[in-house]
N, C-alpha and C positions, 0 to 999 in steps of 0.2 A: 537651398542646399538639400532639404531634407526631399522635395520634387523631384529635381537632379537624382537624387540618388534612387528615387523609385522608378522613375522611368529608364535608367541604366540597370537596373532587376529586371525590369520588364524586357528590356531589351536582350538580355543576357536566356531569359527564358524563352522568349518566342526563334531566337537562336537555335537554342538546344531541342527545340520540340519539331523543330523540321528538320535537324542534323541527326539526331540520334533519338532511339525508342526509347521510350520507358522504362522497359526490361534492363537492357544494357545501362542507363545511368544510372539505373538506382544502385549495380555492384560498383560505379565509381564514386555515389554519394556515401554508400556504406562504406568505401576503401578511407573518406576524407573522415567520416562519423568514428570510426574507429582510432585512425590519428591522433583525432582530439579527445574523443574520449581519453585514449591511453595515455596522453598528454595531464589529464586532468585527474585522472587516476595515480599518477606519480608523483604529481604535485601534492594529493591532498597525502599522500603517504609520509613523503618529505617534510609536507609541516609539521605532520602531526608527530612523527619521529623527532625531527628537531625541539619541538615543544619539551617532548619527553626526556630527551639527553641533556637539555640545558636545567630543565628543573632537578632532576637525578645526579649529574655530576655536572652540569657546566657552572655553577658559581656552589664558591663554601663559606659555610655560618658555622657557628656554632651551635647553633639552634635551630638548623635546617631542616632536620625533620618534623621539628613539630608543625612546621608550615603543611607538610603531607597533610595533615586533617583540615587544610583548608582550600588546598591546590582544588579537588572536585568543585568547592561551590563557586571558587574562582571564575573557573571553565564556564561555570554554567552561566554563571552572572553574565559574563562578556559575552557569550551566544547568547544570552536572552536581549542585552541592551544591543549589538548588532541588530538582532533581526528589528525592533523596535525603532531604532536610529535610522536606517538607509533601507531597511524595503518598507519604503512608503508607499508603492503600489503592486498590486498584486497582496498573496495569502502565504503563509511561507506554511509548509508542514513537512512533516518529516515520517521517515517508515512509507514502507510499499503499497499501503493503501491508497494515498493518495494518487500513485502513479494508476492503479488498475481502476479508479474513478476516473481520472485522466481520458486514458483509455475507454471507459464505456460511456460517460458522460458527457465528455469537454472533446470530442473529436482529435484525440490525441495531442492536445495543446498544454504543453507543460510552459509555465511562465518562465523567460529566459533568465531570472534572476537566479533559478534554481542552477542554474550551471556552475556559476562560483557562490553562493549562499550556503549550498551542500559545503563545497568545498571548507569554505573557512569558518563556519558555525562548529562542524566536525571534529574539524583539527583542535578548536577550542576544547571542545567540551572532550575528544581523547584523550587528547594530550595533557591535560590539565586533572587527568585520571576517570573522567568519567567511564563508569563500567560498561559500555556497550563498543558494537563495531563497525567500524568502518566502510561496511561493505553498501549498507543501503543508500547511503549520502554518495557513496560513487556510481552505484547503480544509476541514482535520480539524474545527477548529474551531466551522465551519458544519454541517460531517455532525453535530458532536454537539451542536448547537444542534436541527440539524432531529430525533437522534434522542430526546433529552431532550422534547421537545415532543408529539412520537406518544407516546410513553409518560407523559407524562402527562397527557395526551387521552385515553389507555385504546382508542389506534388498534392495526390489527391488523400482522401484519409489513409485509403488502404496504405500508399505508398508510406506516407506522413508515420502511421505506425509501425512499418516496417524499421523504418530510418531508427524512430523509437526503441522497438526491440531492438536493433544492433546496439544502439549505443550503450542500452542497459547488459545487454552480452558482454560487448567488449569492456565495459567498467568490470563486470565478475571475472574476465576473463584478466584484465590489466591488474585485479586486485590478488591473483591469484596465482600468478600466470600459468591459467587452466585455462585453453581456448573451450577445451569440450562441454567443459563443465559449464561455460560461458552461451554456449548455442542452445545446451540441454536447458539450462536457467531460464531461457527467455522464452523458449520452447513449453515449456512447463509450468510457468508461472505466468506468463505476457500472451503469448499466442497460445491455448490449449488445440485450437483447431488451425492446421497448418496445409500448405499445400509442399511438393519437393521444392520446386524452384524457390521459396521462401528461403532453405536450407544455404545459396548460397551468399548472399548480403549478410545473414547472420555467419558463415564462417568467414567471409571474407574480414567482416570487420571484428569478429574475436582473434583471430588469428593478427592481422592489423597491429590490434592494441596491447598484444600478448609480446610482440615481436617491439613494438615502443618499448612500455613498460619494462622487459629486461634488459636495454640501453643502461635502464636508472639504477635497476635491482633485478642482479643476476644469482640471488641466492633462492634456492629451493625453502618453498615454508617451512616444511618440518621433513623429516629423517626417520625412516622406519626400517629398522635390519629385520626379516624374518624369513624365516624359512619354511613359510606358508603355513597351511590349515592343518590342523587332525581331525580325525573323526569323532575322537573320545571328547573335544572340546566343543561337538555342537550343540549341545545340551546347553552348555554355560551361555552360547551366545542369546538360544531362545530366551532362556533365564535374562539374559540383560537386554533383550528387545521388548520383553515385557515390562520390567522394570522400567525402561527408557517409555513404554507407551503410558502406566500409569503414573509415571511424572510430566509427562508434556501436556497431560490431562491439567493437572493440578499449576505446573502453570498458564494453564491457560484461565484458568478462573481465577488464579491470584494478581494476572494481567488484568479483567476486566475490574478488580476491586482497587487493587493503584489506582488506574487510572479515573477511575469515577470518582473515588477517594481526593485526589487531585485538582480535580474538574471543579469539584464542589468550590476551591478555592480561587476567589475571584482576580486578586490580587497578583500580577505574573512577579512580582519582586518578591510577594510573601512564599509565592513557590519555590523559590531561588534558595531562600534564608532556609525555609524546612525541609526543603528536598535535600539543596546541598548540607547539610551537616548532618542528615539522617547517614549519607554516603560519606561524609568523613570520619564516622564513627567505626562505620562498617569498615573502609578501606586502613583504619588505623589497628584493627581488629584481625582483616583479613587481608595482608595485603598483595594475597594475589588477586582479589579485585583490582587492582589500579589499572586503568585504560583495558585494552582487548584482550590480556590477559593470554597472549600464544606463548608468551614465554614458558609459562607453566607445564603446558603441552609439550615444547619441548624439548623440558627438561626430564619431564614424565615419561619422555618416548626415550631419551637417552640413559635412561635408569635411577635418575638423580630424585627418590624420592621425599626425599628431605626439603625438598622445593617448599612444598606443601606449607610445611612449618617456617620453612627463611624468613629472615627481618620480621617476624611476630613477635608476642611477647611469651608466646611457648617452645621460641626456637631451639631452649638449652635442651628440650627431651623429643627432639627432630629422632631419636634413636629409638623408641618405645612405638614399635607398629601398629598399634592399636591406638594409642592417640593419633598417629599420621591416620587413619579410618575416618574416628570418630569427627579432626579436624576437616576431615575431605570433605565427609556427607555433610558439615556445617557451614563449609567452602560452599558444595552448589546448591544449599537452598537460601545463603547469601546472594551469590550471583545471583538469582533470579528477581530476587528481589530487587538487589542495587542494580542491574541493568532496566526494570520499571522504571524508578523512582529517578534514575538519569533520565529515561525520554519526558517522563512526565513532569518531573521538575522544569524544564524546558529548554532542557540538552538536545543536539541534536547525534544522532545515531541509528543503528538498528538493533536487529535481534539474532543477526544471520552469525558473527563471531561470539554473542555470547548461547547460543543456541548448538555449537561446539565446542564452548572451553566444559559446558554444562555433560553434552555426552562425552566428552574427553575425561571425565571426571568420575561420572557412571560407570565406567568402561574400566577406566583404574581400580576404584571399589572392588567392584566385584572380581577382577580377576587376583588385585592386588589378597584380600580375604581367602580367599580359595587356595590360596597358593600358601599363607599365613597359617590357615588352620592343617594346612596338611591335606587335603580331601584329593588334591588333583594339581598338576602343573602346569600351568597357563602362560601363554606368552601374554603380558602384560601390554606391551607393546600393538600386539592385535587387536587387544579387545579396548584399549583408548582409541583409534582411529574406526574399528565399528561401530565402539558407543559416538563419535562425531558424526558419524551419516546416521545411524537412528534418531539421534536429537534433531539432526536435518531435517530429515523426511517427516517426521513424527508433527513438532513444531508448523513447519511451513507447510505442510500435505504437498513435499515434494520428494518422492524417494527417489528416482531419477538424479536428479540434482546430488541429492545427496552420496548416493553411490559413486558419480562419477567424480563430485570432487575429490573426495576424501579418495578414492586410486589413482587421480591425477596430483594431485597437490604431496602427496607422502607416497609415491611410486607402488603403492601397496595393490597391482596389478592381480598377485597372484592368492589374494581374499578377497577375490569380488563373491564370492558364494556365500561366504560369511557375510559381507557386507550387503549382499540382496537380503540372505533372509534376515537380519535384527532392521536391513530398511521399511522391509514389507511389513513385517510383524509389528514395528512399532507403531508405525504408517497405519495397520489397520488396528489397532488397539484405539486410538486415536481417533478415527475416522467413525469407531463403534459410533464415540459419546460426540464428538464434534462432526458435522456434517464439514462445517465451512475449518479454512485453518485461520489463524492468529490475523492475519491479513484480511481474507476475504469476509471474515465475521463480518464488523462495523458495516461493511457494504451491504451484506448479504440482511442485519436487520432492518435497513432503511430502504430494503428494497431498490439498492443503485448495485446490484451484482451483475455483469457481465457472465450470463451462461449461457454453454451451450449444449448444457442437457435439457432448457424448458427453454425454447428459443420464443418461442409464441410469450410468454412470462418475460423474456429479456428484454423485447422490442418493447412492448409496454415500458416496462420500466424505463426505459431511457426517453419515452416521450415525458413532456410537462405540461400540464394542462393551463397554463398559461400563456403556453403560443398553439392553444386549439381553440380560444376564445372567440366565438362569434358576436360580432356588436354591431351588427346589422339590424336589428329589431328595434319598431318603432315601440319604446319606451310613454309610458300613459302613468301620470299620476293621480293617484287615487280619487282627488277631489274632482278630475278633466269632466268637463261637460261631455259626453259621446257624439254632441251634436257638433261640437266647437271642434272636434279632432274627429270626425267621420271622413272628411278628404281626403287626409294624412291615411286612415285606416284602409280608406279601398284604394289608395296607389300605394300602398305597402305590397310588395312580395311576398311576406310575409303571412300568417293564419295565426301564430298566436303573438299574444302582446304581455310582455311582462308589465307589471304596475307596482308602483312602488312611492312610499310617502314623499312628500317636495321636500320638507325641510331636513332629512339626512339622508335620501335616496336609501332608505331601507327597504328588502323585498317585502311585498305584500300578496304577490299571488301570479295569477296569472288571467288573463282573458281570452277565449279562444274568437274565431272573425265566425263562426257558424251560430255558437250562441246569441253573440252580438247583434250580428241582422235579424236572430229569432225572436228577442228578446227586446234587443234596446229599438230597432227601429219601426216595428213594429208592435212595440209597447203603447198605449194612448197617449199616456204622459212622459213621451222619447225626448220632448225637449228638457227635459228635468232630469231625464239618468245620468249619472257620474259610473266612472269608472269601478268607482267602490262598490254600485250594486250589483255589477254585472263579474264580480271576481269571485275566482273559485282557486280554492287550493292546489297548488302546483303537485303531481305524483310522489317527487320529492327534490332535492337539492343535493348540489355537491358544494365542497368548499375550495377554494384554489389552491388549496396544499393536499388536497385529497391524491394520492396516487390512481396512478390509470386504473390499477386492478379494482379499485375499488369504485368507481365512475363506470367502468363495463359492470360490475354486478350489480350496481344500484339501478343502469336500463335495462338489463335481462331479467332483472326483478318485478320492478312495472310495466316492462312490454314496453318500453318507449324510444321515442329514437334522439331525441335530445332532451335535456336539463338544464336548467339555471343555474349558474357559476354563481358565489356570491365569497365576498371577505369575510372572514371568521366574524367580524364583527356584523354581518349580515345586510352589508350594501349589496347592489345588484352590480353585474360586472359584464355578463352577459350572458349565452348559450355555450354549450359543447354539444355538435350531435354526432352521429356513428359516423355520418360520411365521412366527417370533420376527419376525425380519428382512424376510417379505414385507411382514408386518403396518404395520412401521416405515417401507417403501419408499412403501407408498402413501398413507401421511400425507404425509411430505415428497414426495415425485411433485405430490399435490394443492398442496400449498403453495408448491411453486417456480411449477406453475401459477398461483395468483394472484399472485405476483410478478412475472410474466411480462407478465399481462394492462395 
């Protein structure tokens, strides 16, 4: 069956590759990539909504709320035993890292589990209150929609990632339904370096998935009435682009100390039990942390500021605007925290909606205060949908992104100039102290970063020195007679000869064939030289987890043109030399170039 079925692929491609270009099918693969996507984007919406409405009102207890404080570690429980129970092969991870490792490491092959695994771990861990959103698990979702598709089209990387980027487009695009903001996303985060024609795959299939998606849900996210910018209010915005840039600082170190903090714990059930009720505490405390938290937003953009306080246990003094303040600023360094401690616990989600409920909240603050003390009259309204593209941009180092969604999703067209400059300004406050953003860190310290500001750096990094291994070399143990293995040594290829002990093949050195003949066969006593006496110390070694960058400075150090690979624990493995490695450089060189194009 499973034969059958490949050679009717086969046949389906070799079809296609004599009917139709390349060019042209890849807008009909992207038109199909978006489909599903936007397919897959309304479904996870749908569940995770239904989750929502049936725990909130579809059945009644008496003591219904007090389940609230345990709804989050629920969610989390059942996405931790899911991914544990049924993806028994392949790696499940979650957040956008994975996907831009995808991309520079694994030749844009997202495992197909990720298609519905996003989907229903998601819903779980939202709906069930987890503090994070939605958006990244439908992103992934789509990338592995679009990379399941290239490969089984029998398309080449470049193509394969293309497919990729749409899918991941048209999920932002179906989650949002912002086609623009869908193209600029993939633009900006997925491809930094783009050619035009790339431009239309990616609108064909946000647009696609934009035009699915509102079948299911034809309501607009949120509602912004305004009657544009003043001049007298650009101060305030710099004021809260800064503000938005030295908070996305801070959490960006209180994300890597969660997660480490996390990490440390071996146990993924002990994660479950402490994550989840760290976040039933929080969500019983705050309860506009429960799931993505847009409601808040907008109730904030509609004037309803008492949101803030509803269903707390300080909801009776909702009328006292200084504690609605003091409760806001406690709200968003809650959410930063309770949207950690959900991924890390081992929810799945992202950081893209709480990375807007956080500047949606900034944005209120400050204008809300301003307008409180008497100093100045602010449209409140304006400066929550700028504080959301500053948190955007700021967070993810994508101000693009963020500008467009936030005028696409809240019609708020006629403050793009507000919204450039608290993007750019937070963008670059951020960008001082973080080189990389939230995402590309992790990559960026282990040296698997995809750039293309140090391309010569990049190509490196995406070789492994464990498919440059040369094990052509005749191998001499230490004790070998040189008389007993002198045939083997002059029909070798080879000039030099690793050596190394018999009884655990540990390295011992090396033996050059010039010394050898100088030495051992012309020695007096040549039938009595072993190995051992004719060995001299190797210039130095590398280890098989050694990265490239460091393998090229340890031969430009000794002037050499190859090295000894050996296992951490110091067996021999074999050689890497430069050819090895140029060789390697200018395949992927040529290939990142068609990715490029």
């Amino acid at each position: 069956m499973y034969v059958r079925m490949v050679n009717y692929v086969d046949r389906i491609n070799q079809y296609r590759k004599t009917k139709i270009s390349n060019r042209n099918f890849l807008v009909i693969a992207a038109l199909i990539v978006g489909v599903l996507a936007g397919l897959a984007a309304s479904l996870l919406k749908a569940m995770t909504h239904h989750i929502e409405d049936f725990l909130q009102t579809g059945f009644q207890w008496q003591y219904k709320y007090y389940l609230f404080f345990f709804f989050p570690f629920i969610g989390i429980l059942l996405s931790v035993m899911y991914v544990r129970r049924f993806i028994r092969r392949g790696k499940f991870e979650t957040g956008l890292t994975p996907l831009l490792y995808t991309i520079s490491r694994k030749s844009s092959k997202v495992e197909p589990h990720n298609i519905y695994s996003q989907i229903i771990t998601a819903a779980l861990t939202v709906g069930f209150g987890g503090s994070t959103g939605l958006e990244a698990p439908i992103v992934t979702s789509g990338a592995g929609i679009g990379s399941v598709v290239g490969r089984f089209l029998d398309l080449s990387y470049k193509e394969t990632t293309m497919l990729l980027a749409c899918g991941a487009a048209a999920g932002i695009a179906a989650a949002f339904n912002a086609p623009i903001a869908g193209i600029v996303f993939a633009v900006e985060i997925l491809l930094p370096e783009f050619s035009i024609p790339a431009f239309i795959p990616l609108l064909l299939a946000s647009a696609t998935a934009a035009v699915v998606a509102r079948l299911f849900y034809n309501e607009q996210l949120f509602f912004l009435v305004t009657e544009g910018w003043k001049m007298e209010a650009l101060i305030y915005y710099v004021i809260l682009a800064v503000f938005i840039g030295l908070f996305s600082i801070y959490f960006t170190k209180v994300s890597a100390f969660i997660k480490s903090s996390f990490y440390k714990i071996q146990n993924p059930y002990k994660k479950v039990v402490i994550g989840g009720l760290m976040l039933g505490i929080m969500v019983f405390l705050f309860p506009t942390l429960y799931g993505e938290g847009y409601i808040t937003i907008k109730n904030l953009l509609a004037g309803n500021h008492d949101v803030i306080l509803s269903n707390s246990i300080f909801s009776d003094f909702s009328h006292l605007p200084w504690l609605v303040l003091i409760f806001t600023l406690a709200t968003l360094f809650a959410k930063s925290a309770a949207t950690l401690i959900t991924l890390s616990a081992g929810g799945n989600g992202g950081i893209f909606a709480p990375s807007l409920i956080m500047g949606g909240l900034m944005g209120f603050m400050l204008a809300f205060t301003v307008n409180t003390l008497g100093i100045a009259q602010l449209n409140v309204g304006n400066f929550i949908v700028a504080g959301m593209a500053g948190a955007l941009s700021a967070i993810m180092h994508a101000p693009l992104t963020g500008i467009f969604l936030i005028a696409e999703i809240t019609g708020g067209y006629e403050l793009m100039v507000p919204l450039m400059i608290v993007s750019a300004v937070s963008y670059l406050i951020n960008r001082s102290k973080n080189k990389y953003s939230i995402y590309t860190k992790p990559l960026a310290e282990k040296g698997e970063l995809l750039s293309y500001e140090d391309k010569d750096s990049t190509v490196l990094n995406m070789m492994k020195l464990r498919y440059l291994i040369e094990k052509d070399y005749l191998v001499l143990n230490q004790d070998d007679l040189i008389v007993d293995r002198l045939a083997e040594i002059l029909q070798s290829k080879r000039s030099v000869f690793p050596v190394v002990a018999e009884e655990d093949q540990s390295f011992k050195g090396i033996i050059y064939l010039e010394e050898l003949l100088k030495k051992g066969i012309n020695h007096i006593d040549h039938l009595e030289v072993t190995a051992n006496d004719l060995i001299v110390e190797a210039p130095d070694t590398v280890q098989i987890n050694d990265p490239m960058r460091i393998v090229m400075q340890k031969m430009e150090k000794e002037n050499v043109w190859a090295l000894p690979v050996l296992t951490e624990e110091g067996r021999y493995m074999g050689f890497v030399s430069k050819t090895t490695i140029f060789n390697k450089y200018r395949k992927l060189l040529a290939r990142q170039a068609d990715y490029m194009e």
